[in-house]
C-alpha positions as CSV (number, residue, x, y, z in Angstrom):
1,X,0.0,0.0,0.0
2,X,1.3,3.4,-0.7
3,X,2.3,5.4,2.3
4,X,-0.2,8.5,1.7
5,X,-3.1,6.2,1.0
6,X,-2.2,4.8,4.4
7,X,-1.6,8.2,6.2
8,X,-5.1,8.8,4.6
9,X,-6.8,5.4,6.3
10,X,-5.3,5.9,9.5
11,X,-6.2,10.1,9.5
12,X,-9.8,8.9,8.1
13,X,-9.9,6.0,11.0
14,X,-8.8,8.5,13.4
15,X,-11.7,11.0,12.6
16,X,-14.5,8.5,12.7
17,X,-13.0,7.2,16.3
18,X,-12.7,10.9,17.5
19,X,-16.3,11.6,16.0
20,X,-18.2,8.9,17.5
21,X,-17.6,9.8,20.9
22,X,-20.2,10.5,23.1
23,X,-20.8,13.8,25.3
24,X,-22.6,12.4,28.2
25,X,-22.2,14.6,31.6
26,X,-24.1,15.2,35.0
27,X,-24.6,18.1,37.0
28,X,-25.7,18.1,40.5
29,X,-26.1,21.7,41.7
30,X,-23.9,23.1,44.4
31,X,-25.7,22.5,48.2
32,X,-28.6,20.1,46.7
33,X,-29.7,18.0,49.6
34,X,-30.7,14.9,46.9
35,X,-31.1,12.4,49.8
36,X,-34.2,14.5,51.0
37,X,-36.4,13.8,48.1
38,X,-38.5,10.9,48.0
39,X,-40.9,11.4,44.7
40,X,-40.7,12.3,41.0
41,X,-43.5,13.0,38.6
42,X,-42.4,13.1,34.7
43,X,-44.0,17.2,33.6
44,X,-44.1,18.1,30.2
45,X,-41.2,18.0,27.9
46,X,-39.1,20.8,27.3
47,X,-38.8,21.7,23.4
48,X,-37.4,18.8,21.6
49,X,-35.8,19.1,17.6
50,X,-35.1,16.7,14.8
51,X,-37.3,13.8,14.7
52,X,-37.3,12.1,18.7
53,X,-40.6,12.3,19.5
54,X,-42.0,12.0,23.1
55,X,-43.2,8.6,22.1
56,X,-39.9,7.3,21.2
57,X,-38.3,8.3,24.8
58,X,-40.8,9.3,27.3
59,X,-40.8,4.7,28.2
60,X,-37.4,5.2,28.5
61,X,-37.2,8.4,30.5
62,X,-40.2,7.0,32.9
63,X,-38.0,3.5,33.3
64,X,-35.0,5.2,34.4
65,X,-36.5,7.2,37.2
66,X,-38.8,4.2,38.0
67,X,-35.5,2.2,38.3
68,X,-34.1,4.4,41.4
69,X,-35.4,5.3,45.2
70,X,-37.5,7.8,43.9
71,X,-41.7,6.9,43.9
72,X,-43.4,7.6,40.9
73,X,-46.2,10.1,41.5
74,X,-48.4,11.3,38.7
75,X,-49.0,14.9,37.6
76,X,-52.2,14.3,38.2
77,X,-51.5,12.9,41.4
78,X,-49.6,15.9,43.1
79,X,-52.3,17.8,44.1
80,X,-53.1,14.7,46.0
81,X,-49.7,14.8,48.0
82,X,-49.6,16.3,51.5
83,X,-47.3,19.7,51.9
84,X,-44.8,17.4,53.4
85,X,-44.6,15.2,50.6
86,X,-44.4,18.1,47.8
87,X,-41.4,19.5,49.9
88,X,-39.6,16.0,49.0
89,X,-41.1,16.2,45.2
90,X,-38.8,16.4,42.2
91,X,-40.5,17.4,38.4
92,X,-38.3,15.6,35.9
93,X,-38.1,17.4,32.6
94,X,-36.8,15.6,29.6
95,X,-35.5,16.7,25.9
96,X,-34.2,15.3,23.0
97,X,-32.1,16.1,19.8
98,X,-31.5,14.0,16.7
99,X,-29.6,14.3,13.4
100,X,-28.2,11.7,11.2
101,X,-24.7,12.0,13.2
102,X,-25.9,12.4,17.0
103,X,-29.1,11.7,19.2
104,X,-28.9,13.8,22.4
105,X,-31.3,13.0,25.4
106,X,-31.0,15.4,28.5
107,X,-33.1,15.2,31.9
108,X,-33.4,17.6,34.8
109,X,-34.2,17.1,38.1
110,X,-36.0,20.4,39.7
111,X,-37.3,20.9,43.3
112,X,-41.3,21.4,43.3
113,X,-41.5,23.6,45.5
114,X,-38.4,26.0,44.3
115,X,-38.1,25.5,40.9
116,X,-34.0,24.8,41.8
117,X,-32.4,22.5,39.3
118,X,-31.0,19.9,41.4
119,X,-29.1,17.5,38.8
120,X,-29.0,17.6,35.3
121,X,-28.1,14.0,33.0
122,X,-27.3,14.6,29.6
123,X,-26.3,11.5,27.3
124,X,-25.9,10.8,23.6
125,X,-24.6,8.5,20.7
126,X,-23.7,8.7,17.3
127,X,-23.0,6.8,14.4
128,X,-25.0,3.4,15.5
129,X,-26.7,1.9,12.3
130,X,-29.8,3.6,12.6
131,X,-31.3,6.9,14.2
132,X,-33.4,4.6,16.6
133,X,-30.4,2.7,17.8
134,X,-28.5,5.8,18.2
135,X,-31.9,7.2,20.4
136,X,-32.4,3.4,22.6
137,X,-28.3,3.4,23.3
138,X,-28.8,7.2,24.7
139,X,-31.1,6.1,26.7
140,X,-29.7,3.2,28.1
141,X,-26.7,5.4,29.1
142,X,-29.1,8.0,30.7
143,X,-30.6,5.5,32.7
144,X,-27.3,4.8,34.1
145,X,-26.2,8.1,34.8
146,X,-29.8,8.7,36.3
147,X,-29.5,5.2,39.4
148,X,-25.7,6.7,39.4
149,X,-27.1,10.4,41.0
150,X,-30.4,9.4,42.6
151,X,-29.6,5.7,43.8
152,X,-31.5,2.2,43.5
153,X,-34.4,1.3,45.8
154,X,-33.9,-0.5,48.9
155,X,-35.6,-3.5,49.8
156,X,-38.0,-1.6,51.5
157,X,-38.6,0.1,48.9
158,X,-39.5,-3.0,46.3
């Protein structure tokens, strides 16, 4: 093989590795308390672009909180919660990105009662075979990233 054609392989190998990394990050805000809280209720989405739709992640989202110590509350349900209980209420907001190179899922964690952000997951992946792959691997990764800040159940809890 001729040495430029294989400066141009490795050069073109090293792009595609460098480009298919994922961006995933979490925030927890300074002087949140997250051991407090004992119940999450999924709230509208924030704006979500490209072609994710609700449909495609809101499962996902609602799996992922499900799957740590938080209780599930409905929205419908808050107004049913004591004061007491709203004061240990998170609303999770969700929203998604997608183009042909990237699908982008971020979630935030925010105090009822102040509106505080308290942690923010944001995960993505790229280059999988197909946009839906791309959007079921970001979530996967959120969900992690999600049990990592908030913590599984206990026994009690199942």
């Amino acid at each position: 093989m001729n040495i430029n054609v294989k400066k141009c392989f490795v050069l073109l190998l090293g792009v595609l590795v460098f480009s298919s990394c994922s961006t995933d990050k979490t925030l927890v805000s300074k002087g949140s308390k997250l051991d407090k809280y004992e119940y999450a209720s999924i709230v509208q989405a924030r704006n979500s672009f490209g072609t994710v739709t609700d449909i495609e992640i809101e499962p996902g989202i609602y799996d992922a909180v499900e799957a740590t110590r938080l209780q599930m509350v409905g929205e419908r349900r808050i107004q049913d919660l004591t004061e007491e209980q709203k004061e240990k209420l998170v609303l999770v907001k969700y929203a998604a990105t997608s183009t042909p190179e990237e699908s982008v899922i971020s979630v935030s964690f925010e105090d009822y009662m102040t509106g505080k952000v308290l942690t923010s997951c944001r995960s993505s992946n790229s280059f999988s075979l197909s946009r839906q792959r791309d959007v079921d691997k970001a979530i996967i990764k959120l969900r992690n990233r999600i049990i990592s800040v908030w913590g599984k159940p206990t026994k009690q809890q199942e």
